[in-house]
C-alpha positions in Angstrom: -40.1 53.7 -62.4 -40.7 56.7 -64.5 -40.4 54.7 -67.1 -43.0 52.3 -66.2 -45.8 55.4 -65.3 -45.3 57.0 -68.8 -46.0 53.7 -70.2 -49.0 52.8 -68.1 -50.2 56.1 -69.0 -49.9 55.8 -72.6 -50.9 52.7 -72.6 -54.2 53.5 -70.8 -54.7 56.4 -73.4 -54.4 54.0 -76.3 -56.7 51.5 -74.7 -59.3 53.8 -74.6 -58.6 54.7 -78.1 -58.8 51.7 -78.8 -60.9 50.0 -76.7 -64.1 50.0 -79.1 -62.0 49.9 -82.6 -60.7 46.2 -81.5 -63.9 45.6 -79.3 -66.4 45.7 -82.5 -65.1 41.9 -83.7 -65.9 41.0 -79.7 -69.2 42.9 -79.7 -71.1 42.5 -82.8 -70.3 38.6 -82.9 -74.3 38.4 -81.6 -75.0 39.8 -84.2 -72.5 38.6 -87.0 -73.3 35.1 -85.6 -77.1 35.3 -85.4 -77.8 37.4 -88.9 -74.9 36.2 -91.2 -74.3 32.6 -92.0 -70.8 31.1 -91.7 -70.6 30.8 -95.2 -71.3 34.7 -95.9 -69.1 35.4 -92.8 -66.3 33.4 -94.1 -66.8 35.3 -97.9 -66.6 38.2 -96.3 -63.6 37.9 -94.0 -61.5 36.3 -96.8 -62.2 38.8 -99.0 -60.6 41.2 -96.5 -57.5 39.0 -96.1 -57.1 40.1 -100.3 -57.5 43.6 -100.1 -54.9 43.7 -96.6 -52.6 41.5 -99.0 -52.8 44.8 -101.5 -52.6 47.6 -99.2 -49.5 45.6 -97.2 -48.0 45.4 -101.1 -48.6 49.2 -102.1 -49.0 51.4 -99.4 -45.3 50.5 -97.8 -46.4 50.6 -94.4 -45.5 54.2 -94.7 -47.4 55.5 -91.7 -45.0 53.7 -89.0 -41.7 55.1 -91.6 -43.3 58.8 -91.2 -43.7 58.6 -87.7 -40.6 57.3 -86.7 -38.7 60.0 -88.5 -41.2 62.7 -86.6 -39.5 61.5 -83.5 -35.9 62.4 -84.8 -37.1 66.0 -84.7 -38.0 68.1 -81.6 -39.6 71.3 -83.1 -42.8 71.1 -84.5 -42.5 72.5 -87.8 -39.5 70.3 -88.4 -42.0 67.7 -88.1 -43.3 69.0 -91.1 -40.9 67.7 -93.5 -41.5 63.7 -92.7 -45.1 64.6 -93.2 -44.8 66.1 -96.6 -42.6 62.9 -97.6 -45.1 60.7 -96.0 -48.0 62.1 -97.9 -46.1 62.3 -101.3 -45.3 58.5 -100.7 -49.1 57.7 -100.0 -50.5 59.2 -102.9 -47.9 57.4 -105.3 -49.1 54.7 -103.2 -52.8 55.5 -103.5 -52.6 55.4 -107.6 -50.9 52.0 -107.5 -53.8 50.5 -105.2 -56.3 52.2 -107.5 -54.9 50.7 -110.6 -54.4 47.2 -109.3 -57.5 46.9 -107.1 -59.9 47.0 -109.8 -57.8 45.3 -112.3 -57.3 42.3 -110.6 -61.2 42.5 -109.1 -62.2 42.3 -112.3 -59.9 39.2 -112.9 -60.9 37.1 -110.5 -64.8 38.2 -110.3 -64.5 39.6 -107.0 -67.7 40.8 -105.6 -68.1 44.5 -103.8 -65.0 45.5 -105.5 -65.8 49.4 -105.1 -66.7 48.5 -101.2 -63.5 46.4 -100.9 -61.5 49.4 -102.5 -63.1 52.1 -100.4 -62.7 50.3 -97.1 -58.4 49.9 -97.7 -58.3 53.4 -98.7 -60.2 54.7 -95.8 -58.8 52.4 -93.5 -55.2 53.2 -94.6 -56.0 56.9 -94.8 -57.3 56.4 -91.3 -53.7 54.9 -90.2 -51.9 57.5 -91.8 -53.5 60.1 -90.1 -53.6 58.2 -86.6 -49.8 58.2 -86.9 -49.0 61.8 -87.5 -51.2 62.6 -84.9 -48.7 60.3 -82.4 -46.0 61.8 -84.4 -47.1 65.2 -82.4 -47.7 63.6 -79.3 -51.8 64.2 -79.2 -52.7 61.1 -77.4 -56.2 62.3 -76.2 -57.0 63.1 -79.8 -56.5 59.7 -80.9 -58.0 58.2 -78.4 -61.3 60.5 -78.9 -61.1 59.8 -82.5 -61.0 56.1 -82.1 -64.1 56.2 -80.0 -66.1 57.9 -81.7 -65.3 56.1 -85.4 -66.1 52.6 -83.6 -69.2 53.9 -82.3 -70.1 54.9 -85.8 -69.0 51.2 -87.3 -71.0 49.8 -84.6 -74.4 51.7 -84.5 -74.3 51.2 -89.0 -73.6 47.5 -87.9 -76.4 47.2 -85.9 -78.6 49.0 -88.3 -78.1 47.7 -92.0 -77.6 43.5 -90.5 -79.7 43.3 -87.4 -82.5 46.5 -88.5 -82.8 45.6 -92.5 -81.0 42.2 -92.5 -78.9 43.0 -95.2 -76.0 41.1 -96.7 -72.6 40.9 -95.2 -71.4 43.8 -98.2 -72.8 46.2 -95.4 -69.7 45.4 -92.9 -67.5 47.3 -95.1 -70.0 50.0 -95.6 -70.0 50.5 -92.1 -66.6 50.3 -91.9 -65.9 52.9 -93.9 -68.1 55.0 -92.4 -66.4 55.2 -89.3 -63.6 55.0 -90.6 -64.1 58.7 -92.1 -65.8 59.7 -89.4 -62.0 59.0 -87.2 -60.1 60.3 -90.4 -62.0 63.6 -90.1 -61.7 63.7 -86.3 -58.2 62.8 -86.6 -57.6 66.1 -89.0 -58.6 68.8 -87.1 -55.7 68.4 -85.0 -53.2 68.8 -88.4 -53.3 72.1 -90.0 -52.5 70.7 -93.6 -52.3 73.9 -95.1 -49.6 74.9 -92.8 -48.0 71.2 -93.2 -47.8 70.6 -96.5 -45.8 73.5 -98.3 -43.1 73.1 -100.6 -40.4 74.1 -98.5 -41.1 71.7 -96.0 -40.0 69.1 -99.0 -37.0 67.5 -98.6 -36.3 65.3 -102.0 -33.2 63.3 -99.6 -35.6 62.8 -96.6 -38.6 61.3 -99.0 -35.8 58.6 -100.6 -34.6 57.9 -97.1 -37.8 57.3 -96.0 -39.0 55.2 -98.6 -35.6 52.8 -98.4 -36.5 53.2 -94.6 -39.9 51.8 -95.3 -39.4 49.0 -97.8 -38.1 46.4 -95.3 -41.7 47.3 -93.7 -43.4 46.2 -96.7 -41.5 43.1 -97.1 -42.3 42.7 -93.7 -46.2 43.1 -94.1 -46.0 41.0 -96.8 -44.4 38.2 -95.2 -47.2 38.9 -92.7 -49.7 38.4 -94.7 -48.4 34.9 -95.1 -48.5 34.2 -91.8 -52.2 35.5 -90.7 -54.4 36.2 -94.2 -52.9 33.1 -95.8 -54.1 30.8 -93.4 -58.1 32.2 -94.2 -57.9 31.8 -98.2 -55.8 28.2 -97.8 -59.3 27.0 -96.1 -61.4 28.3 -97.8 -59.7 26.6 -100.8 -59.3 23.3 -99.2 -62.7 23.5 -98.4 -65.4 26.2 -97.8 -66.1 29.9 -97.1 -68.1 27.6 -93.9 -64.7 26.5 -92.7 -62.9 30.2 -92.6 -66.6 31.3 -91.0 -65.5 29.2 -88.1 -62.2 29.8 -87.8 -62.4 33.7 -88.2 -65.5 33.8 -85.5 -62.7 32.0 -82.9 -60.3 34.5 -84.1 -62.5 36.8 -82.8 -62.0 36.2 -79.1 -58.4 37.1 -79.9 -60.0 40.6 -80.3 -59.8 40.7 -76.3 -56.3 39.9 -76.7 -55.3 42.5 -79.4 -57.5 45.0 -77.5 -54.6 45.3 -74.7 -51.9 44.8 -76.9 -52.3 47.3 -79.4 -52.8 49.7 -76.2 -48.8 48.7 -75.5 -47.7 48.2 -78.7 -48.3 51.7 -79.6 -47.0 53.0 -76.0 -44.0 51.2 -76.7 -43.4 52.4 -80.0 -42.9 56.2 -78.5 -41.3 55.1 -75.8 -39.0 53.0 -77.2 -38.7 55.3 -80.3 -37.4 57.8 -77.8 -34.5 55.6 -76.9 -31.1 55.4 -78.7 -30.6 51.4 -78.7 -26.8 51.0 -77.9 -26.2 51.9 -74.7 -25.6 49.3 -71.7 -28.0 50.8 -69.9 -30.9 50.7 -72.6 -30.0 47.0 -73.1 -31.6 46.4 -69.3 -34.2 48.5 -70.2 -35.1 46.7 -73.1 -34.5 43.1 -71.7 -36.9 44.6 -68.4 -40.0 45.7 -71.1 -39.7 42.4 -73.1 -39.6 39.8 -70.2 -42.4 42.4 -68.6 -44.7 42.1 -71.6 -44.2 38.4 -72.3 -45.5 37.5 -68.4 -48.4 39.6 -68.6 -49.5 38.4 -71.9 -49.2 34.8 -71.5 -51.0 35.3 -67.7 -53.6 37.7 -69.5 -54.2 34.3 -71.8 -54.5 32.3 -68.9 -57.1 34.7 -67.2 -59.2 35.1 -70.8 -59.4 31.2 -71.6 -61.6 29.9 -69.2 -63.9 33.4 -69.7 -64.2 32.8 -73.5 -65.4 29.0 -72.2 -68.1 30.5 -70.0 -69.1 33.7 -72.6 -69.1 32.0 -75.3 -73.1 30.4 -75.8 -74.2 33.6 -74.6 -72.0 35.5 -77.5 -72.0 33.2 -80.8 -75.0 31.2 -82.5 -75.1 27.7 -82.5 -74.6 27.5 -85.6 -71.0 28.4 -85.1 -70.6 25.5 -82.4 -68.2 24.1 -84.0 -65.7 27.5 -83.8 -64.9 26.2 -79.7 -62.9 23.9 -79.7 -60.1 26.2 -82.0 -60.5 28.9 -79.6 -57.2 27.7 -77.5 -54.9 27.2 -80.3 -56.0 31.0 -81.7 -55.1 32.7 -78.6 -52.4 31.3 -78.4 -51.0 31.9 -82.0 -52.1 35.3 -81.0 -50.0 35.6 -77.9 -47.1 34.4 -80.3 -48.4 37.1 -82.8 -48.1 39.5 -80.2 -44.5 38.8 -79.0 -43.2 39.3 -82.5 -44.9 42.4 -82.7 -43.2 43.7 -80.1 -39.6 42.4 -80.7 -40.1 43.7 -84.4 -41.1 46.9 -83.1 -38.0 47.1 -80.5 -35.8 46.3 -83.7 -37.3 48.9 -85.3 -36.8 51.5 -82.5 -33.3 51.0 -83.2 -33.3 51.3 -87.0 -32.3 47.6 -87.5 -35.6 46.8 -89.8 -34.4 45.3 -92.2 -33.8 42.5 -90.2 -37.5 42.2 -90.1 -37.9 40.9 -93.8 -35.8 38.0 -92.9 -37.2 37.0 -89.6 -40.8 37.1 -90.8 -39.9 35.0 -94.1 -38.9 31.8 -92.0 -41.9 32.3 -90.0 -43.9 32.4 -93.4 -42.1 29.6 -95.0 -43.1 27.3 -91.7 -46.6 28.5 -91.6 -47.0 27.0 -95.0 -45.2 24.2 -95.3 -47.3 23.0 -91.7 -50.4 24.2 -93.1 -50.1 22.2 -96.0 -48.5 19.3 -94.1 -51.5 18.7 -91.2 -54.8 20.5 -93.4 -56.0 17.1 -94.9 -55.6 15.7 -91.1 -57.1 18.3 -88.3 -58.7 20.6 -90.9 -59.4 24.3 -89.1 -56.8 23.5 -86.2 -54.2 23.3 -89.0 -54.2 27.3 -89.6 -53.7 28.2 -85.8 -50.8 25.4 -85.6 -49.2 26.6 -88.5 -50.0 30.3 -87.1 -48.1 29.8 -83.7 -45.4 27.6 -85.1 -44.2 29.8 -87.9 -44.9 33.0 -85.1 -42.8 31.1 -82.7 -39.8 31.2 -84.8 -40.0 34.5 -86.1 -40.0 35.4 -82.0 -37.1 33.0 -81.6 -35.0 34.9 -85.1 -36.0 38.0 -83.4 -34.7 37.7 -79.8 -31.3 36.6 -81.2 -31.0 39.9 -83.5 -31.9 42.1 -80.2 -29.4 39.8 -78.0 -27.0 40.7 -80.7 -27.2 43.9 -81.2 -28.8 45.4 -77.6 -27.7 42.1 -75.6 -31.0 41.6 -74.3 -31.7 38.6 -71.8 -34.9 36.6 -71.3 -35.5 35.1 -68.1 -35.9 31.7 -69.5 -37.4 29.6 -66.0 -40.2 31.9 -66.2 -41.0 31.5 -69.9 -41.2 27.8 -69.1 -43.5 28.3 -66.2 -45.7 30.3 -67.9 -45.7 28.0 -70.3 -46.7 25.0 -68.2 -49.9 27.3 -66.7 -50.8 28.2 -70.9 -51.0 24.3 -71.2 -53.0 23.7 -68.0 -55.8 26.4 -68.6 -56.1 25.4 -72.5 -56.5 21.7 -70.9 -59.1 22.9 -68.5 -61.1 25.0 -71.5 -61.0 22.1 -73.3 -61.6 18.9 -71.2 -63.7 20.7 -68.1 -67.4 21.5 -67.7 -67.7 25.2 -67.6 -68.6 25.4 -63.7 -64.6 24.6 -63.2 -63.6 26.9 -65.6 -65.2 29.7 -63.5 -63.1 28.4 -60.5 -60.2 28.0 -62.6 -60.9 31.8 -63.7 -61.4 32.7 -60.0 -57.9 31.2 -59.5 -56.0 32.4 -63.0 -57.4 36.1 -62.2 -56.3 36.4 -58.5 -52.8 34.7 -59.1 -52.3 37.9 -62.1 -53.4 40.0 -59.2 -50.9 39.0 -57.0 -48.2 39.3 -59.6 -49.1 42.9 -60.4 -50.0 43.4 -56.8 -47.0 45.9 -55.5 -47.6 47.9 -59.4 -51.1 48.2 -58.5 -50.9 49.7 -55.3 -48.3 52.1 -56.1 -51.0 53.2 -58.8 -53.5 54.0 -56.3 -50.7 55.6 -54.1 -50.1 57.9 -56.8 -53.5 58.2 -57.7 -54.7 59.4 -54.0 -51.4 61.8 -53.9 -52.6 63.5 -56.7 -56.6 63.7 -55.2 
C-alpha cells in the first residue's frame, strides 16, 4: 500500500506536468483542423516523423541512461558524475545531428530544415534536462516547467495559425518556443557550474553509460519503425491528405498518452528504486503490470464512446474521414503503451538489451502487414500493422520478465477486458452517438466501481490529513 500512494502521488505530479504538454495535439485540433488543410497537416506531421528518426539515431536516448545511473547514487554530488557523462555524450551527440540534419535536408529538398533542426535540438535538450531534474527527485519543478512551456506552445499556436493564418512551418516555431521556455525553467533547479567540473568526470562511468545506452538507441530506432514508419509509408502510397487523417485520429490517443506518460514516468523511479531479483519484487512487479494493463484497457473503454460524441465539435469536416480509424488508434496505442511499460520494467533491472530484440520483431511485423493490407484498407492498414507488430513486442517482452523476475499475468482478465475493448469499438463504430453516451454512462461507472475501495481510501487519507 505504500507502494501504491507513492505512485499515485507521482503519478498525479507528472500528470500535471504533463497534462498540457500531451493536451496541446487534443486542444489545438480546432484549430489545426479548421486553419490547416489535411494535406499541410499531413506535410507537417511527416516531416516530424524524419527528424524523431534522426534524434532516435544520434542522441542515444541518453537522457533515460543518465538518469538511471543518478539513481545508483544517494548523495547529491555523486549525482554529479552521471551528469557530466550525460552531457559529454549529448554534445558528441549534438555535432552528429548538426552535421547530418542539414546534409541530408539538403538531399532530399526538405523544407524548414533550420525549423526542423531547431525543434529536435530544443526538444531533446528539453528531455535531457527534464531527466536530470527526476534524477534529483524535483517533481514539482517538472511539473511547473511543463506547464508553463505548453502554455507558451499553445498561446504562439493560437497566434501565428488562427491570428495571422500562417503556414503550418509556425507549429515548430511554437514548439520551440516553449520548448525553451521549459528548458530554461527546467535549469534553475541545476547549478551547472557546480555540476559540471572536471572532477566530477569519470572516463569508466561515461563508457559504461554509453554501452548502457546503445541498446536504447537500437531500441528507438526500432521504434521508429513501428510508429513514424507507418506516417511516411502513406504518404508514399498515397498523399500527405492520407497521413493528415490518420495523424488527426492519432490525436485522440493524446488523451491516452496524457495518463500514461504520468505512470510511465512514476514507474520508472519507482521501479528504478527496486533491485529486480528478489521473490518478493517479482509479486511486486507481476501486481503493477496486471494493475496498469486493467486500467488502461478500461480507460479505452471509458474514452471511445467520448471521442464519438466530442469529435464534430473538435475536428473540421473536412477531416470526416479521420472517424472511423479512431478505434484501431487507440487501441494500437493501449498496445503501445503496454510495451512501454514492460520495456521500462526490463530496464529497471538492467536487462535492456533485450529491448533491441523484442522491438525488431515488432518492427519486422509492422511492415511486412503494412505492406501486406495498404493497397486493401488504405489508412486502417498503419493502425493494424501498429497494434499487431506492438502486440508482439508486449508478448517477447512478458516472456523475458517471466524469465528473469517470474512475473505472472492474470490471463482470464486480459481476455475479459478484451471482450469489453471489442464491444465499445463495436458500439463507436456501428451506434448513433445518443448510445454511445449511455454506453459512456455505463463504461465510466463500471471503472468506478473497479477503483471504488482505491478511491475511497484516497479520500480517507485525504480528510486525515485536513
Amino acid at each position: 500500500m505504500k507502494e501504491l500512494a507513492r505512485f499515485i502521488k507521482t503519478s498525479g505530479i507528472y500528470l500535471v506536468g504533463n497534462v498540457l504538454t500531451k493536451a496541446i495535439a487534443f486542444i489545438m485540433l480546432p484549430v489545426y483542423t479548421k486553419y490547416l488543410s489535411p494535406t499541410d497537416y499531413g506535410t507537417y506531421d511527416v516531416n516530424i516523423a524524419y527528424i524523431t528518426f534522426l534524434c532516435s539515431v544520434l542522441f542515444f536516448d541518453i537522457w533515460s541512461g543518465t538518469m538511471r545511473f543518478m539513481f545508483d547514487y544517494q548523495g547529491k554530488e555523486d549525482k554529479n558524475s552521471p551528469i557530466v557523462s550525460g552531457t559529454l555524450i549529448f554534445i558528441f551527440s549534438t555535432i552528429l545531428y548538426t552535421i547530418v540534419t542539414f546534409s541530408l535536408g539538403k538531399i532530399m529538398g526538405v523544407t524548414y530544415v533550420f525549423l526542423l533542426f531547431l525543434y529536435g535540438l530544443t526538444t531533446n535538450l528539453q528531455q535531457f534536462f527534464a531527466y536530470v531534474i527526476r534524477g534529483f527527485g524535483k517533481n514539482t519543478l517538472f511539473a511547473a516547467a511543463g506547464l508553463i512551456g505548453s502554455v507558451v506552445t499553445i498561446v504562439l499556436n493560437i497566434i501565428f495559425i488562427a491570428v495571422f493564418h500562417k503556414g503550418y512551418q509556425y507549429l515548430y516555431v511554437s514548439s520551440i518556443g516553449g520548448a525553451l521556455i521549459n528548458s530554461l525553467l527546467l535549469l534553475s533547479g541545476i547549478n551547472l557550474n557546480s555540476i559540471l567540473k572536471k572532477k566530477y568526470f569519470n572516463k569508466k562511468l561515461t563508457i559504461e553509460m554509453f554501452i548502457f545506452s546503445l541498446p536504447l538507441t537500437i531500441n528507438s530506432v526500432s521504434w521508429w519503425f513501428l510508429t513514424a514508419f507507418n506516417r511516411v509509408a502513406l504518404t508514399n502510397h498515397f498523399s500527405a491528405y492520407a497521413n493528415g487523417l490518420y495523424a488527426v485520429a492519432n490525436k485522440f490517443s493524446a488523451i491516452i498518452q496524457l495518463v500514461d506518460q504520468a505512470f510511465q514516468m512514476a514507474w520508472q523511479e519507482i521501479s528504478f528504486s527496486k533491485e529486480g531479483a528478489s521473490s518478493n519484487n517479482s509479486v511486486f512487479f507481476s501486481k503493477a503490470i496486471n494493475e496498469y494493463i486493467k486500467f488502461m484497457t478500461l480507460g479505452i473503454c471509458v474514452i471511445l464512446p467520448l471521442v464519438r460524441i466530442i469529435f464534430p465539435y473538435f475536428v473540421n469536416s473536412s477531416y470526416n474521414a479521420a472517424l472511423q480509424v479512431v478505434p484501431l488508434a487507440l487501441i494500437a496505442m493501449l498496445l503501445s503503451s503496454i510495451s512501454t511499460f514492460l520495456g521500462g520494467t526490463l530496464t529497471a533491472i538492467k536487462q535492456n538489451r533485450y529491448l533491441f530484440t523484442t522491438t525488431i520483431f515488432g518492427t519486422i511485423v509492422n511492415v511486412i502487414v503494412l505492406e501486406a493490407t495498404i493497397g486493401s484498407i488504405k489508412i486502417q492498414a498503419a493502425s493494424l500493422a501498429l497494434g499487431l507488430g506492438y502486440l508482439v513486442v508486449d508478448v517477447r517482452r512478458y516472456q523475458l520478465l517471466k524469465r528473469h523476475i517470474q512475473v505472472r499475468l492474470q490471463c482470464s482478465m486480459i481476455v475479459m477486458l478484451g471482450v469489453g475493448l471489442t464491444f465499445s469499438s463495436a458500439i463507436f463504430l456501428f451506434l448513433s452517438p445518443l448510445l454511445n453516451i449511455i454506453w459512456f454512462a455505463i463504461a465510466f461507472s463500471i471503472m468506478i466501481l473497479f477503483y471504488l475501495k482505491i478511491i475511497r481510501l484516497l479520500i480517507y487519507k485525504f480528510q486525515s490529513k485536513g
